[in-house]
C-alpha positions in Angstrom: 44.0 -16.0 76.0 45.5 -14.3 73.1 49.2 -15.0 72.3 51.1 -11.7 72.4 52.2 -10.5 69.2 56.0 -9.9 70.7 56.1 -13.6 71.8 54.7 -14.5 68.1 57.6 -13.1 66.7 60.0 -14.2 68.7 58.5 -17.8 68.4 59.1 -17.4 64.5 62.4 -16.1 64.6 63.6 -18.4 66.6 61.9 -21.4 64.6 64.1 -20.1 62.3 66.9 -19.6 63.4 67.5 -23.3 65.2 65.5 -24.4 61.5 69.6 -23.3 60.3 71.9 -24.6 63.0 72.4 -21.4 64.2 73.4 -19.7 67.3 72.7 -17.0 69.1 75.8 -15.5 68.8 76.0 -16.1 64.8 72.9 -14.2 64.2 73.5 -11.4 67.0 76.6 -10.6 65.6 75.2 -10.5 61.6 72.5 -7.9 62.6 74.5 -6.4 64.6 72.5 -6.2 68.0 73.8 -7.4 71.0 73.4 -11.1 71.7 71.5 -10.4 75.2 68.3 -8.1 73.2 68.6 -10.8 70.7 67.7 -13.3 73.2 65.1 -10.8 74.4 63.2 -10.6 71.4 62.7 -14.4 71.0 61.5 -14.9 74.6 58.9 -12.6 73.7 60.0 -9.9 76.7 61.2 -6.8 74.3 59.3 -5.6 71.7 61.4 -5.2 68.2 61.3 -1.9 66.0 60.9 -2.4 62.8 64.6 -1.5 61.8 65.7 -4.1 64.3 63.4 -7.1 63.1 64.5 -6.4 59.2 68.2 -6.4 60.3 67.4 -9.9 61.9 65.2 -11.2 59.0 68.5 -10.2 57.2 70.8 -12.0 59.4 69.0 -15.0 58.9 67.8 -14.4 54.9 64.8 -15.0 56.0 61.8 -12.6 53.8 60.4 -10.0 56.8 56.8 -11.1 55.1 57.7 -14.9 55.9 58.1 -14.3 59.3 55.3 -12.1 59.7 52.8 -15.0 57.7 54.2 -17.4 60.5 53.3 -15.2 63.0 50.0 -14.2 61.4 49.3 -18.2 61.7 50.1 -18.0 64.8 47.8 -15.4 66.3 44.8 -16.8 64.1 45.7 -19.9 65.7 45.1 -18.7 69.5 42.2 -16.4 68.9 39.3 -18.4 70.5 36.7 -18.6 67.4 33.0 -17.1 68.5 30.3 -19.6 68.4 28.3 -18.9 65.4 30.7 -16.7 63.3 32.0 -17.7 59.4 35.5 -17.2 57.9 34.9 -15.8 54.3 37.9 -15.3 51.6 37.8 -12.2 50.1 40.8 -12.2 47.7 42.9 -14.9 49.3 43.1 -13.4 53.0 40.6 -15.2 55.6 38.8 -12.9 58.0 36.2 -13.8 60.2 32.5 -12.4 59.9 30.5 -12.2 63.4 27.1 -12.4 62.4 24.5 -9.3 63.3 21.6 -9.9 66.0 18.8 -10.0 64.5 16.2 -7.8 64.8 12.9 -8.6 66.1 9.9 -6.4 65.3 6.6 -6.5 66.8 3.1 -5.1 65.5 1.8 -2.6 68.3 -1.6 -4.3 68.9 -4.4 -2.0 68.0 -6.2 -1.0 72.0 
């Protein structure tokens, strides 16, 4: 099963955030949100706005496009890989290519 992208995020921010010996508190109180929702949104049970998860990314001086590589790693990592599908690069950025069935045609037999 798929990791949920609110628990993702919560994961990464609060890699983070014990990454700089900090509390809960600390960090609550710098992006100014209440300790409790902060707690929230690293057990992966409230989803953050986007306001909210750049005041935390502040709080901690942490890039917003950091976190959100972490959690792209993440994801990727859960995603159960189809049998028979590639990864190509196209400009840096791996996607995944599912191959198309083929086609088989068949010569109507002349009667």
């Amino acid at each position: 099963m798929a990791v949920l992208l609110r628990e993702a995020i919560g994961d990464s921010l609060r890699r983070v955030r014990t990454a700089q010996s900090r509390t809960l508190r600390e960090v609550s109180s710098s992006a100014r949100v209440s300790l409790g929702y902060l707690s929230e949104v690293e057990r992966g049970r409230k989803e953050a706005s986007s306001e909210l998860l750049a005041a935390i990314c502040d709080a901690l001086a942490v890039p917003l496009s950091d976190v959100l590589g972490d959690v792209r790693q993440s994801v990727a990592a859960s995603e159960r890989v189809v049998p028979g599908t590639t990864v190509e690069v196209l400009a840096g950025v791996p996607r995944m290519v599912i191959p198309q069935p083929a086609v088989v045609r068949v010569a109507a037999r002349a009667a």
